[in-house]
C-alpha positions as CSV (number, residue, x, y, z in Angstrom):
1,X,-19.7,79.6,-21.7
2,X,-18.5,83.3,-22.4
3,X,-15.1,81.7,-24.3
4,X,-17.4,78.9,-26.3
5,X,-20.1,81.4,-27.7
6,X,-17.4,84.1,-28.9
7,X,-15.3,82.0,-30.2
8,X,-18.2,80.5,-32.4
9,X,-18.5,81.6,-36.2
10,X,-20.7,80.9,-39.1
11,X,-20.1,80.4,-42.7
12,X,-23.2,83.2,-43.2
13,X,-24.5,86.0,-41.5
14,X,-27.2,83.6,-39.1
15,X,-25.9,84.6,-36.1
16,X,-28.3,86.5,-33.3
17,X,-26.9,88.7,-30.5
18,X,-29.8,90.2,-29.0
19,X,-29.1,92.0,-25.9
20,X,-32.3,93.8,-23.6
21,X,-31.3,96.2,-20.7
22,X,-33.6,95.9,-17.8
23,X,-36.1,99.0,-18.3
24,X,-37.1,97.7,-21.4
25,X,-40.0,95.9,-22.8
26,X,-40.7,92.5,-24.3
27,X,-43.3,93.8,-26.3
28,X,-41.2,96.1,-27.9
29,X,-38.2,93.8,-29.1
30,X,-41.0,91.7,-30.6
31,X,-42.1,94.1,-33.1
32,X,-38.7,94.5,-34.0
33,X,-38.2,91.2,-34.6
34,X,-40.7,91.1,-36.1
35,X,-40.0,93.6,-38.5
36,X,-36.9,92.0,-39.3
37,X,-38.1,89.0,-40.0
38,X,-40.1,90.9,-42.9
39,X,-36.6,92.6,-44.1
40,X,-34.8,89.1,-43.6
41,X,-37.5,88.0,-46.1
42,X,-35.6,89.9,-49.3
43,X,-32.4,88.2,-48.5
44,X,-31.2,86.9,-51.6
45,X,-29.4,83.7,-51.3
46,X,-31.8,81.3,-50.1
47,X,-29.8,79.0,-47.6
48,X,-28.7,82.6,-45.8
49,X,-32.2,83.5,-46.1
50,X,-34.0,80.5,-44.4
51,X,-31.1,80.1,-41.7
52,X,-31.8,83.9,-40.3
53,X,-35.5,83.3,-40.5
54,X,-34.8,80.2,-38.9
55,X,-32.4,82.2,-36.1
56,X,-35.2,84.8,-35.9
57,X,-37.9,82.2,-35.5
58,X,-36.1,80.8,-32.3
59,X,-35.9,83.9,-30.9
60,X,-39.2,85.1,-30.6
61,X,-40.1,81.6,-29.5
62,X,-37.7,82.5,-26.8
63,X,-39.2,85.6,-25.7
64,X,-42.5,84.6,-25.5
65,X,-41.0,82.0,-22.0
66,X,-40.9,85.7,-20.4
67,X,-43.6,87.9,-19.2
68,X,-41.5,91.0,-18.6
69,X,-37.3,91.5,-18.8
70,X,-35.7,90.1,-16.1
71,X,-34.3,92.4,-13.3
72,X,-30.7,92.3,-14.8
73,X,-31.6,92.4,-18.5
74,X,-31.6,89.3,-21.2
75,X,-29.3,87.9,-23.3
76,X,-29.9,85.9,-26.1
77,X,-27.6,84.0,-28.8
78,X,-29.0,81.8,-32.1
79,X,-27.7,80.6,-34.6
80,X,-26.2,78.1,-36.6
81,X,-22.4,77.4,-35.9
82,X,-20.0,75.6,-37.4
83,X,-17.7,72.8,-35.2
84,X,-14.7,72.1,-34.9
85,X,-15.1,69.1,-36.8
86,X,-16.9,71.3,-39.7
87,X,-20.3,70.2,-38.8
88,X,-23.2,72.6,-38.4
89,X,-24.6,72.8,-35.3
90,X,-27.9,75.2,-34.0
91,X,-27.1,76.9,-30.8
92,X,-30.3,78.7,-28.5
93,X,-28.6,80.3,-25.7
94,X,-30.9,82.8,-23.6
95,X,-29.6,83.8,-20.0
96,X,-30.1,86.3,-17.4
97,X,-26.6,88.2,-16.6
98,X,-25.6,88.1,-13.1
99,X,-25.8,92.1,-13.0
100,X,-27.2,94.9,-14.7
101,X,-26.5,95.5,-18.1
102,X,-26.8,98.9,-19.7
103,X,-26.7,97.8,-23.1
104,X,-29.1,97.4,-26.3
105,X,-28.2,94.9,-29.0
106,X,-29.3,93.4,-32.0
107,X,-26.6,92.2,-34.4
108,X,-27.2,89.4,-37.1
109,X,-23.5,88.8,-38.4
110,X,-21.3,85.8,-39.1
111,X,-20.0,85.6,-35.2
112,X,-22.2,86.2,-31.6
113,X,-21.2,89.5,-30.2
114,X,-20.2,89.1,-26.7
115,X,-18.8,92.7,-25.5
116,X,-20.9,93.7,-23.5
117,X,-20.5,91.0,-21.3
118,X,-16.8,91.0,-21.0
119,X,-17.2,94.6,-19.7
120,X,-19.7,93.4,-16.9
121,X,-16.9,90.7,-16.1
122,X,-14.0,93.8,-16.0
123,X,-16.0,96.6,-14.3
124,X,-16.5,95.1,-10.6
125,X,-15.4,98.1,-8.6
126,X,-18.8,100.0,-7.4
127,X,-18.7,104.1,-6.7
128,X,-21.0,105.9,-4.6
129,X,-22.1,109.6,-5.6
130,X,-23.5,112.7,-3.7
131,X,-25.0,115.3,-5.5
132,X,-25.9,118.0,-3.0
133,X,-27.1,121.8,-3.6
134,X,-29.1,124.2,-1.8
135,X,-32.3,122.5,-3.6
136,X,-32.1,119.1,-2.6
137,X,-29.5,115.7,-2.6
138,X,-29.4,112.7,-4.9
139,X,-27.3,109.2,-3.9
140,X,-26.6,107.3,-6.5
141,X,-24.2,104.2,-7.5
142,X,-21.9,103.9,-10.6
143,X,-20.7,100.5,-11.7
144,X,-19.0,100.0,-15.3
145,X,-21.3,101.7,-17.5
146,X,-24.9,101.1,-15.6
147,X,-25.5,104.0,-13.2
148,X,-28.3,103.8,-10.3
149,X,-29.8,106.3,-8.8
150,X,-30.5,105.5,-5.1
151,X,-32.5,108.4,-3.4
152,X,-33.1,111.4,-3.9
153,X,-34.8,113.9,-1.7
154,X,-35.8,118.1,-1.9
155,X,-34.8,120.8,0.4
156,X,-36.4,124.3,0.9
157,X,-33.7,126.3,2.4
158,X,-34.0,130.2,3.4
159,X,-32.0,132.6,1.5
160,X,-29.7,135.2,2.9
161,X,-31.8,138.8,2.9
162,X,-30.8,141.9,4.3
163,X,-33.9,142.8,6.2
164,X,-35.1,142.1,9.6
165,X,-33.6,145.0,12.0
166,X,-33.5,143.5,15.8
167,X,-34.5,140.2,14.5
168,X,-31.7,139.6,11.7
169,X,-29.2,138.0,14.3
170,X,-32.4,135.4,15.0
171,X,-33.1,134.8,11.2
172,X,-29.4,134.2,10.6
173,X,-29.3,131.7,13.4
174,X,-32.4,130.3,12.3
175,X,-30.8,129.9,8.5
176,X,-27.8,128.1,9.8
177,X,-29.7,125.5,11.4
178,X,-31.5,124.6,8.5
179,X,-28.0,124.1,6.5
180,X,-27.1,122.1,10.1
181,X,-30.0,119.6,10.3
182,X,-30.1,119.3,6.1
183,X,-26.1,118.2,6.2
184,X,-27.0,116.0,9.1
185,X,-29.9,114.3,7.4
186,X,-27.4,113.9,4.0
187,X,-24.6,112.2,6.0
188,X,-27.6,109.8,7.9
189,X,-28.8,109.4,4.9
190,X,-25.2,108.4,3.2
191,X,-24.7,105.7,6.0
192,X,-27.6,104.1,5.4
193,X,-26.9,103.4,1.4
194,X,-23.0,102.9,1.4
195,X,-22.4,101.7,4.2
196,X,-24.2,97.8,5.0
197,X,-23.0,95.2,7.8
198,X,-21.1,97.9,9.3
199,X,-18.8,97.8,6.0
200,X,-18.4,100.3,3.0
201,X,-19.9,98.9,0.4
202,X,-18.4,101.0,-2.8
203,X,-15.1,101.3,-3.1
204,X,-14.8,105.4,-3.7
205,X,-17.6,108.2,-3.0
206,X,-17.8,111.4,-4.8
207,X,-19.2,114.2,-3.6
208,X,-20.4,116.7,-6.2
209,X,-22.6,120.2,-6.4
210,X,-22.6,123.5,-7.1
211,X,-22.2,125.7,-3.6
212,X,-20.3,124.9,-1.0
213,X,-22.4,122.1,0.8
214,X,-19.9,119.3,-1.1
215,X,-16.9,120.7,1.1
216,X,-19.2,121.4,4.1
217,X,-20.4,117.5,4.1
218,X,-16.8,116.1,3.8
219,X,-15.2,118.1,6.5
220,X,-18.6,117.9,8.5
221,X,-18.1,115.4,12.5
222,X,-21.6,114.3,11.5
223,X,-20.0,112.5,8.2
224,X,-19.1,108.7,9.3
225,X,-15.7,108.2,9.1
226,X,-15.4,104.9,7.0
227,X,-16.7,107.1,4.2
228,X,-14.7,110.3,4.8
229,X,-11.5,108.4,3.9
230,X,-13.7,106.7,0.9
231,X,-14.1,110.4,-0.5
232,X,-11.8,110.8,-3.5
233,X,-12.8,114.0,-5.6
234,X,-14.8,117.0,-4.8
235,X,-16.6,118.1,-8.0
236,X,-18.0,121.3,-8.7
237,X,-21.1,120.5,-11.3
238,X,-23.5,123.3,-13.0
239,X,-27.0,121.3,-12.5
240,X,-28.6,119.4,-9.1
241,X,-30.4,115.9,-9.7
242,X,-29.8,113.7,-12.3
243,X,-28.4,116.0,-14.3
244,X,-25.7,116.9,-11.9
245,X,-25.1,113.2,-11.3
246,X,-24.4,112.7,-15.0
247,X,-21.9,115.5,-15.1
248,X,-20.2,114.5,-12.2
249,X,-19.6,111.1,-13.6
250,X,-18.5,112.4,-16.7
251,X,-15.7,115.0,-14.5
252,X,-15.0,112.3,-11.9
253,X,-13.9,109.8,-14.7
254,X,-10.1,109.9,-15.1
255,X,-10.2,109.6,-11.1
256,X,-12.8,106.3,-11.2
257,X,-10.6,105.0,-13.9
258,X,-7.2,105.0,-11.5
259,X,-8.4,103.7,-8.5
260,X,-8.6,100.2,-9.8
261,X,-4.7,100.3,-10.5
262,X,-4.0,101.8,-7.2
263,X,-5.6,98.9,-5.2
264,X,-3.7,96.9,-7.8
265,X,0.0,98.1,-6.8
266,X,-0.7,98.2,-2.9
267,X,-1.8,94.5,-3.4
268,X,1.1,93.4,-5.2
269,X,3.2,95.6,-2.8
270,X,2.2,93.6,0.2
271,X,3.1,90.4,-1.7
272,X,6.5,91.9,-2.3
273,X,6.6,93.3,1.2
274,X,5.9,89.5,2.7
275,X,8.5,87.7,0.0
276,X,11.4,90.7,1.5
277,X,11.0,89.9,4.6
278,X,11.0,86.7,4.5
279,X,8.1,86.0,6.6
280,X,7.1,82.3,5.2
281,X,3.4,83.4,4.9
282,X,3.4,83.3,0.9
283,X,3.4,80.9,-1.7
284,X,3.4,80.7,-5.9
285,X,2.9,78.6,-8.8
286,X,0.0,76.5,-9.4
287,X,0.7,73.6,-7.0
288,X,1.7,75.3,-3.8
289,X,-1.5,77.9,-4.5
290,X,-4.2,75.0,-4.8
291,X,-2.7,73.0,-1.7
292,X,-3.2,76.4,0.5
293,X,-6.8,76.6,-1.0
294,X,-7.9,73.3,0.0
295,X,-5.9,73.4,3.8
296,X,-7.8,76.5,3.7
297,X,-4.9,78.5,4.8
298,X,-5.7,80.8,1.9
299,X,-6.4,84.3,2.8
300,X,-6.0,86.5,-0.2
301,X,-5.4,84.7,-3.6
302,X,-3.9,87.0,-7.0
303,X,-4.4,85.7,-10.2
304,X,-4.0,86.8,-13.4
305,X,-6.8,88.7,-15.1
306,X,-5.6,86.8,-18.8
307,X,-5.3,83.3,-17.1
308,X,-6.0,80.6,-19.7
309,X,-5.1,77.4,-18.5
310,X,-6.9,73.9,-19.2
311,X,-8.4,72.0,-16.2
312,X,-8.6,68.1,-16.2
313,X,-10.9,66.0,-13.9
314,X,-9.7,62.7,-14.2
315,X,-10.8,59.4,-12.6
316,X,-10.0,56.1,-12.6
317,X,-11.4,53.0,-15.2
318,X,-14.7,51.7,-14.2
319,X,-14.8,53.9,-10.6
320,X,-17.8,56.1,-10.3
321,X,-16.8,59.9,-9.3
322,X,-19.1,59.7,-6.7
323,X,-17.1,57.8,-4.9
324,X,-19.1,53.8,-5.0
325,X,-18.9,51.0,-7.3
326,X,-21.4,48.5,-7.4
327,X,-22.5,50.0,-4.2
328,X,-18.8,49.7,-2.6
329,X,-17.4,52.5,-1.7
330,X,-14.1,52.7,-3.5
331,X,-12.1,56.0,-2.1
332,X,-12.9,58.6,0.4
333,X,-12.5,62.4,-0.2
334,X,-11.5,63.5,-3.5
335,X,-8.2,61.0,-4.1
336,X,-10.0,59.8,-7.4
337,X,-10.4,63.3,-8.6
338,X,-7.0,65.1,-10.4
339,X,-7.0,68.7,-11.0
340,X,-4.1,69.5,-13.3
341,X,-2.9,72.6,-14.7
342,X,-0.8,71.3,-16.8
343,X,-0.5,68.9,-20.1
344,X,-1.1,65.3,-18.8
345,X,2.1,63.1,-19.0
346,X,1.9,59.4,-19.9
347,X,1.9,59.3,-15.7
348,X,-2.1,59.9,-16.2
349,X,-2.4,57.1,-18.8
350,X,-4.6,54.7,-16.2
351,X,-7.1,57.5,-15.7
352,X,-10.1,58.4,-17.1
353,X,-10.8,62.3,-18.6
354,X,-14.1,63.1,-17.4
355,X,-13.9,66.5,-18.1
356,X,-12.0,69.1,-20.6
357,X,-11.1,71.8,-22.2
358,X,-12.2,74.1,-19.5
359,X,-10.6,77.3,-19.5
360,X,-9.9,78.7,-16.6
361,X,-10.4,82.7,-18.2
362,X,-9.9,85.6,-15.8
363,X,-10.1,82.7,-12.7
364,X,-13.3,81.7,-13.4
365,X,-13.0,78.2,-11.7
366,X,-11.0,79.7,-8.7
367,X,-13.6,82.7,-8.1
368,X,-16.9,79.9,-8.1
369,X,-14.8,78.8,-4.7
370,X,-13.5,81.9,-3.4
371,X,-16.4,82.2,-0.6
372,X,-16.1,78.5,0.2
373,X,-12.3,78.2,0.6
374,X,-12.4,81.9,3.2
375,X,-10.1,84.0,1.0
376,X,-10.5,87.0,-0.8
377,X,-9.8,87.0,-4.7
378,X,-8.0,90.0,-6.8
379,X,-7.6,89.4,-10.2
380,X,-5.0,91.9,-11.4
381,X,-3.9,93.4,-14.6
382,X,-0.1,92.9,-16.3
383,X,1.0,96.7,-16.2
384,X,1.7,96.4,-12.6
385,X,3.2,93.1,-12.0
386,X,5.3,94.4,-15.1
387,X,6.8,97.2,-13.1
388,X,7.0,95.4,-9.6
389,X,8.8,92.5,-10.8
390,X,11.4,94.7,-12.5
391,X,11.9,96.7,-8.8
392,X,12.5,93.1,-7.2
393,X,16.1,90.5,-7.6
394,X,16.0,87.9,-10.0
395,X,15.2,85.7,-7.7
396,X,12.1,87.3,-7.0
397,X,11.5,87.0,-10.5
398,X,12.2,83.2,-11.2
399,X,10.6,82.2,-8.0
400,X,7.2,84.2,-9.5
401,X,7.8,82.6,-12.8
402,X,7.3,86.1,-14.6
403,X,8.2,86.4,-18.1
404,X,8.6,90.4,-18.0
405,X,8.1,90.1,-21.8
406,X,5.5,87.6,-22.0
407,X,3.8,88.0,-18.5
408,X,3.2,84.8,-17.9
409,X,2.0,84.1,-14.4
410,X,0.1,81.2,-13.7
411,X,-0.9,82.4,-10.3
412,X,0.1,83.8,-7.0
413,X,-1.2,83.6,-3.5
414,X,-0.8,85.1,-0.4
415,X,-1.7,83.0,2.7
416,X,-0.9,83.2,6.6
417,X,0.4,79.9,8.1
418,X,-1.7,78.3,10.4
419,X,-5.0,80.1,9.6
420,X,-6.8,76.8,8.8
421,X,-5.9,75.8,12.2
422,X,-8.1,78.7,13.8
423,X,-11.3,78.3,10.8
């Protein structure tokens, strides 16, 4: 759906991306529209004119199905396109996006504006942040642009003095133990929000603040290991609470930015590593990939982040896909049902296209399955399969059908033999 709506245009400017983070309110983007709908008004040509009342029109009409803004945010596209066969054609698209968007959009222009949405589909990776001080600790979450704030809790800590005679051994002690018991209750706490079915669940933790609690924490017995070796910068920030957790994203961002590509090349090193040594427990190219999948032998699948390739479901003349015929059953399984990757040859001619013109972009048809077919899917960039094909023989290369110049990978899978055997 992504590929259809930005590749539609307009022969006017009738085209409505309206985009509603979460926090926000219906009420709100209705006066707007609202007032636009006055400003459209002045538009001087008059088919431009009555087609963005028109788009404006749907719109609200589409706004008033919702109470409040869903818990992800709302997306809506209208307008009139034009098809491929030059026809005009009105398009009301309105959808809730399958995470949080931190975005707010209105744009009436000759094409729908879809950015926003390919960032949620490119920022997956989730970061964990601890923001502690000597006044109180904030968890929060960072994931592409949309930042959460988790819990937060307040501390009141003594300070050192320099009074107390006899008793300042006793009000040192007593000091210390505070610090003890408020680092104990931040690394509890830390468990409890990153880490759920006895798994991490972010794939880096920063620990920021402005005294020395940050180094305390990481270097603390009381900190669970799993998210000790999750830790990637220390950050020393001016502020405590959200402040402090908006300037330690902001210092902590070259580090978020890297840790993608570093997952990246230890993933495509283990591939490499399997294909040296000649273990048998790989396979590449379209075909091979697929026949793991279904045999479920599949245990981590790579595929090409830029993956554009057409899928056809085919079936043969008169027999129903659902596998009877005049109440007959015809096949069993999917025999009826093709899926090819490639151009259909004349081979093909006595099926039936039931379906087309389905692009597979960034996997999407492989990811739908990934939790059916018990494998884990990475989608990876070109940069690195770039500079790990170019460490590895020729043969390495024409066996992973890699155009160094054209990167060109259809896709590659990593599977152990024999693990369909034991699921």
């Amino acid at each position: 759906m992504l590929a259809f709506v930005s590749l539609s245009v307009s022969n006017g400017t009738s085209m409505i991306s309206l985009i509603i983070p979460p926090k926000d309110q219906i009420s709100r983007v209705a006066k707007m529209l609202a007032d636009e709908f006055g400003t459209a008004s002045n538009i001087k040509s008059r088919v431009n004119r009555l087609s963005v009342l028109g788009a404006i029109t749907s719109v609200q009409q589409r706004l008033k199905l919702y109470n409040k803004v869903p818990h992800n945010g709302l997306v809506v596209y209208c307008g009139t396109i034009v098809t491929d066969e030059g026809k005009e054609k009105k398009v009301n698209i309105d959808f809730e996006p399958f995470k949080p968007i931190n975005t707010s959009l209105y744009l009436c222009d000759n094409k729908f504006h879809t950015e926003a949405l390919t960032a949620l589909l490119s920022d997956d990776s989730k970061f964990g942040f601890i923001v502690i001080d000597g006044s109180g600790a904030l968890f929060g979450t960072l994931q592409g642009n949309t930042r959460e704030v988790l819990h937060k809790f307040t501390v009141d800590l003594p300070k050192k003095h320099g009074r107390g005679g006899q008793s300042a051994l006793r009000f040192a002690r007593l000091r210390m133990e505070k610090r003890h018991n408020y680092v104990r209750k931040v690394a509890e706490t830390a468990v409890q929000l990153f880490v759920s079915n006895d798994k991490v669940n972010v794939a880096g933790l920063v620990l920021a603040g402005s005294a020395d609690f940050k180094t305390e924490l990481s270097q603390s017995d009381m900190f669970d290991p799993r998210l000790q070796v999750k830790v990637l910068k220390l950050v020393d920030i001016s502020y405590g609470g959200e402040n402090g957790f908006n300037q330690a994203i902001e210092l902590s961002a070259e580090v978020l930015s890297n840790v993608k590509f570093i997952q990246e090349k230890k993933l495509i090193g283990r591939y490499f590593d399997e294909i040296s040594q000649d273990t048998g427990k790989y396979c590449f190219g379209v075909d091979d990939t697929l026949k793991a999948l279904e045999m479920g032998a599949a245990e981590i699948l790579i595929v090409y982040e830029n993956l554009e390739t057409m899928r056809y479901v085919l079936k043969l003349h008169g027999a129903e896909v659902n596998g009877s015929e005049n109440g007959k059953e015809t096949h069993t399984g999917q025999s009826q049902i093709k899926d090819i990757f490639t151009c259909l040859s004349p081979t093909f001619s006595a099926f039936q296209i039931i379906k087309s013109h389905q692009k597979l972009e960034n996997g999407s048809f492989l990811s739908s399955d990934w939790s059916i077919l018990c494998c884990s899917g990475n989608i990876v960039t070109a940069i690195y399969v770039i500079i790990f094909s170019i460490q590895y023989s020729l043969l390495c290369l024409q066996a992973l059908r890699v155009s160094v110049f054209s990167v060109n990978i259809l896709s590659v899978s990593l599977f152990t033999a024999g693990c369909c055997f034991n699921r």
